[in-house]
C-alpha positions as CSV (number, residue, x, y, z in Angstrom):
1,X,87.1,-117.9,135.1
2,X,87.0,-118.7,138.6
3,X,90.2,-120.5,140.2
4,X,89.5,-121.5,144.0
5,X,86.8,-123.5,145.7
6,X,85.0,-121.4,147.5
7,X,84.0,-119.4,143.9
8,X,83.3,-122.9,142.5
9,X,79.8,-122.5,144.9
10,X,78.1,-119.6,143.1
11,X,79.0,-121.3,139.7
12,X,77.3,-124.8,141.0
13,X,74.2,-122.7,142.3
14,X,74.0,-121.0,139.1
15,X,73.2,-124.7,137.3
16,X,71.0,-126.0,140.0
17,X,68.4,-123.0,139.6
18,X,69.3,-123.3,135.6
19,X,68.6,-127.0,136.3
20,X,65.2,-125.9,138.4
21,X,64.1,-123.2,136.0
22,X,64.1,-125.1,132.8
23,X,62.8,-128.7,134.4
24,X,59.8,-126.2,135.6
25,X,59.9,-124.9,132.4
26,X,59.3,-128.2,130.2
27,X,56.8,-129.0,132.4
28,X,54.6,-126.5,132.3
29,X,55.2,-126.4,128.9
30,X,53.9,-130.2,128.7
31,X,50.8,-129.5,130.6
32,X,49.7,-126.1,129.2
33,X,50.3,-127.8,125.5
34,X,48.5,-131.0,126.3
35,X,52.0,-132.8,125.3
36,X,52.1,-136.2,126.3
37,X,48.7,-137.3,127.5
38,X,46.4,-137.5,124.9
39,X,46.6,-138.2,121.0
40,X,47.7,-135.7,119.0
41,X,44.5,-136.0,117.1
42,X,42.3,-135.4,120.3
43,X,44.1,-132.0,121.5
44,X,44.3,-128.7,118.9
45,X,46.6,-126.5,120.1
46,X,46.5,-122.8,119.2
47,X,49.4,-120.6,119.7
48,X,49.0,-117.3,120.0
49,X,50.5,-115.1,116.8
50,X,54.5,-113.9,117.4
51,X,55.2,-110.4,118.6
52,X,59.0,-109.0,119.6
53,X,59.6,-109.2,123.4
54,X,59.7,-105.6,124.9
55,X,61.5,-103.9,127.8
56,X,58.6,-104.5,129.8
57,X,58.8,-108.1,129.8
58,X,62.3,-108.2,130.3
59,X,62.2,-106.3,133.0
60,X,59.1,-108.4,134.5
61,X,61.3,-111.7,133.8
62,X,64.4,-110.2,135.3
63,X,62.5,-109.2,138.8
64,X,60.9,-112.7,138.9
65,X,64.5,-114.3,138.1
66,X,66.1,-111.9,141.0
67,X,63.0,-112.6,143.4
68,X,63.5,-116.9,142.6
69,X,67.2,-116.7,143.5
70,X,66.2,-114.7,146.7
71,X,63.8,-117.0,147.7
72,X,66.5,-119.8,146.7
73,X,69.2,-118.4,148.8
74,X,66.9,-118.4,151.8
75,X,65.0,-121.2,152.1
76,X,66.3,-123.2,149.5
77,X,65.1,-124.7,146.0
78,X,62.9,-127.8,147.3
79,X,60.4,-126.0,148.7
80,X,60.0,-123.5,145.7
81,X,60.0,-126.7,143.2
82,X,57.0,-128.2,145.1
83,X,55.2,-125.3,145.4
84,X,55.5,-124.2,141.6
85,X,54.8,-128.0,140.8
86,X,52.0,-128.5,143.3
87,X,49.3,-126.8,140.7
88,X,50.3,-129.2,137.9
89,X,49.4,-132.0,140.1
90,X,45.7,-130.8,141.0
C-alpha cells in the first residue's frame, strides 16, 4: 500500500497503460474478429484450436510489456496509441 503522494504517480501510470493496453486490446480484437461491422451471418470466424501458453510467449509478452512502458515513460502514451491505432484505420 502506498501512503504519500508522490507514490500515488506510479500507481495512476500503472491504470493509464492498463487503460491503453486493454482499449488497444478490444480493438484489435473487434477488427481481427469482424465484430461489429457486418452481420453475424456474413462473417465465419475460425479460431485457431487451444494450446497452453509457454515460457516463450511469456517471456515475448513481458519484453513487449517492459519495451511499451519504456516508450511510455519517454515520449508518452498518445503517440504510441496513434501509432498502434493508425493500422486499424487504413
Amino acid at each position: 500500500h502506498r501512503d504519500t503522494e508522490t507514490d500515488d504517480i506510479p500507481e495512476e501510470s500503472d491504470v493509464l497503460r492498463r487503460v491503453f493496453m486493454t482499449s488497444g486490446t478490444t480493438t484489435v480484437a473487434t477488427a481481427s474478429l469482424g465484430l461489429g461491422g457486418a452481420p453475424a451471418s456474413a462473417a465465419q470466424v475460425s479460431l485457431p484450436a487451444q494450446r497452453r501458453v509457454g515460457e516463450a510467449e511469456v517471456n515475448a509478452v513481458e519484453k513487449a510489456v517492459r519495451q511499451i512502458r519504456l516508450l511510455d515513460d519517454r515520449h508518452g502514451a498518445d503517440g504510441l496509441y496513434r501509432r498502434a491505432a493508425q493500422p486499424l484505420r487504413a
